[in-house]
C-alpha atoms as an extended CHARMM CRD file, in Angstrom:
* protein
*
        69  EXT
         1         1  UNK       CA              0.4030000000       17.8400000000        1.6180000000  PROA      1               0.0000000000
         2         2  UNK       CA             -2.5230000000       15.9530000000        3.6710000000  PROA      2               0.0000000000
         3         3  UNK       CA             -1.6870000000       12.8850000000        5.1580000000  PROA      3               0.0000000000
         4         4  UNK       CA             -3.2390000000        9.7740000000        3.1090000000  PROA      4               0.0000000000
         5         5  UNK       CA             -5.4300000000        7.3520000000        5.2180000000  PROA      5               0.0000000000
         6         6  UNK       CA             -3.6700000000        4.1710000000        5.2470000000  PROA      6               0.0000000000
         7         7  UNK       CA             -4.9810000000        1.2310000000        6.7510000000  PROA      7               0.0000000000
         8         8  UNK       CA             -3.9740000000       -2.4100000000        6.9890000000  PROA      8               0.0000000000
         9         9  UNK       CA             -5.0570000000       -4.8820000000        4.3300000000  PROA      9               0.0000000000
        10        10  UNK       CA             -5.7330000000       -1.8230000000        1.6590000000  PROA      10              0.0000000000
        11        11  UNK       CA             -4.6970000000       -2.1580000000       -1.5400000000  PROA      11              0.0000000000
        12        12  UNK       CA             -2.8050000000        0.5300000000       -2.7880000000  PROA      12              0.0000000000
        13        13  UNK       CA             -1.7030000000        1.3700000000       -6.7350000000  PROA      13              0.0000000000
        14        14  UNK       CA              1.7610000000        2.9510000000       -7.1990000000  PROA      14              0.0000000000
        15        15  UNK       CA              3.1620000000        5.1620000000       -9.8450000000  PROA      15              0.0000000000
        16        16  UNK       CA              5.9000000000        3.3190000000      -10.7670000000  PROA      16              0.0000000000
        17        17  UNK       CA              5.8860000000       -0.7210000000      -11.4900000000  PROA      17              0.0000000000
        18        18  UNK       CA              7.9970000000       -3.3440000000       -9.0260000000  PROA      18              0.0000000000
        19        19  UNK       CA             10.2540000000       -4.8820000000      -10.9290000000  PROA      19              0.0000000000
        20        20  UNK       CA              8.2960000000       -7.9710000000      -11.6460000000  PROA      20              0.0000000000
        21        21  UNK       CA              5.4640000000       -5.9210000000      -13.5590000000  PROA      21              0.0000000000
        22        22  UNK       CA              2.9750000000       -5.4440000000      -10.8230000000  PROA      22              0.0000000000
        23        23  UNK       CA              1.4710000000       -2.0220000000       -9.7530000000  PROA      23              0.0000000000
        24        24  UNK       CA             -1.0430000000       -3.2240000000       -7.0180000000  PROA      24              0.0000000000
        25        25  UNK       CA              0.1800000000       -3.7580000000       -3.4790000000  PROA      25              0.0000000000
        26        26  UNK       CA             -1.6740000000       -4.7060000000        0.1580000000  PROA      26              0.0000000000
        27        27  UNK       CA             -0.3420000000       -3.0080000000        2.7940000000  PROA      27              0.0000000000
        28        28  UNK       CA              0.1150000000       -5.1180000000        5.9920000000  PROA      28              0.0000000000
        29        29  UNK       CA              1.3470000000       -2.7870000000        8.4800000000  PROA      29              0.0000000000
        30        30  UNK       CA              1.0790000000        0.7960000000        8.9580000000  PROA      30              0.0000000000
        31        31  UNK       CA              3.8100000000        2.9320000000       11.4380000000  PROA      31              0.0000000000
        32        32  UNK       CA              6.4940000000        5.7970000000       10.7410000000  PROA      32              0.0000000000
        33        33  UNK       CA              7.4210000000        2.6420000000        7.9720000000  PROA      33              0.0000000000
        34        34  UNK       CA              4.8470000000        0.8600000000        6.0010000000  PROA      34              0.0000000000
        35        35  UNK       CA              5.5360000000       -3.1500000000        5.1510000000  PROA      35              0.0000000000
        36        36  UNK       CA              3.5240000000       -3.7240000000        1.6120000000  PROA      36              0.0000000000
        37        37  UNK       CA              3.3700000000       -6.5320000000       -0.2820000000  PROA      37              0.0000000000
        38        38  UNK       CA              3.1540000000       -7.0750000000       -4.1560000000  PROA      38              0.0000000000
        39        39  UNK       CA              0.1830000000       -8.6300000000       -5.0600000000  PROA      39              0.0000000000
        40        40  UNK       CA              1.9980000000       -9.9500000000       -8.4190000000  PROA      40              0.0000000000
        41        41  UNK       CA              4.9560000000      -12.1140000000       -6.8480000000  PROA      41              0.0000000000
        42        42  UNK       CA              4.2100000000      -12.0600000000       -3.3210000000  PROA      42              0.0000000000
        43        43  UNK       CA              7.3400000000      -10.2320000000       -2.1950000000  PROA      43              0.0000000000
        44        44  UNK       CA              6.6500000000       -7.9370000000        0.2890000000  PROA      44              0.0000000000
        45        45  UNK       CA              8.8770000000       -4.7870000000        1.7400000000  PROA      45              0.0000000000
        46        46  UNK       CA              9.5060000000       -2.1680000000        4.0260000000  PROA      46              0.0000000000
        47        47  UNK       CA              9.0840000000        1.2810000000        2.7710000000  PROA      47              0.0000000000
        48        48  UNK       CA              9.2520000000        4.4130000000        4.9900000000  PROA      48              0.0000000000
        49        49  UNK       CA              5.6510000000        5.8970000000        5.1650000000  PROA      49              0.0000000000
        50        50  UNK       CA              6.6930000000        9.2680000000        3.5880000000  PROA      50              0.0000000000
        51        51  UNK       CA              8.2110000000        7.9050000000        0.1760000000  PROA      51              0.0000000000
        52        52  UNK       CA              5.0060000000        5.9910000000        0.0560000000  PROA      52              0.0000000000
        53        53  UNK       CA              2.8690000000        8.3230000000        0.2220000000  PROA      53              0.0000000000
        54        54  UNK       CA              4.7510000000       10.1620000000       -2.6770000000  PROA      54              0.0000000000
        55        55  UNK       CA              4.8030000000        6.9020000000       -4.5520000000  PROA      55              0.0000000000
        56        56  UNK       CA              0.9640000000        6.1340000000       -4.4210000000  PROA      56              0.0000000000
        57        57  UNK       CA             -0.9140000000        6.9120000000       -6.9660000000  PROA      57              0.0000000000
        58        58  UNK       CA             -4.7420000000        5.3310000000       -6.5010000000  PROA      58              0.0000000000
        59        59  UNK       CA             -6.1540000000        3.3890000000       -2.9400000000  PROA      59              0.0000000000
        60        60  UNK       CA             -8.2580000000        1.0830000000       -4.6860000000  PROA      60              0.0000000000
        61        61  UNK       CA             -9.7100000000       -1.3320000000       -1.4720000000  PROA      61              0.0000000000
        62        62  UNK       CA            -10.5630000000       -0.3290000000        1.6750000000  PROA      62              0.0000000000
        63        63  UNK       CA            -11.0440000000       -3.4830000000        3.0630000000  PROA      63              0.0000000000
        64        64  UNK       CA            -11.0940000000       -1.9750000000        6.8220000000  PROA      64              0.0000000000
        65        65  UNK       CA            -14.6600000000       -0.4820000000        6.0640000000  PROA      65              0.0000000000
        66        66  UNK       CA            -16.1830000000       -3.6440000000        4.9690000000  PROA      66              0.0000000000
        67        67  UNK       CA            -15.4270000000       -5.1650000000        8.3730000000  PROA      67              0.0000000000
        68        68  UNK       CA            -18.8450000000       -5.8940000000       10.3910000000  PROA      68              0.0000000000
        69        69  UNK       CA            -19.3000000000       -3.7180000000       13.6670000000  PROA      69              0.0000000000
């Protein structure tokens, strides 16, 4: 299984909902773990960077390729 490009400030869909009904989530820092944040209710969480990866199912924005050179 390739490893998916994450960047900071994407916005990522998951599979499964967070508990307060949102799918769509920004990702704010990228490692070995991956802190995300629900774009729904604002909390955000630190998920290891493998179970993410299983648990993403669309990377809608890349907002790191609209950045000016």
């Amino acid at each position: 299984m390739p490893i998916l490009p994450l960047h900071a400030n994407d916005l990522i869909q998951l599979k499964k909902a967070h508990p307060c009904g949102g799918k769509i989530f920004r990702i704010l820092r990228v490692g070995s773990e991956v802190r995300i944040v629900c774009q729904t209710c604002g909390r955000d969480m630190t998920i290891d960077r493998i179970k993410l990866e299983k648990a993403v199912k669309q990377i809608l924005a890349d907002k790191t390729s609209d950045a000016k050179d």
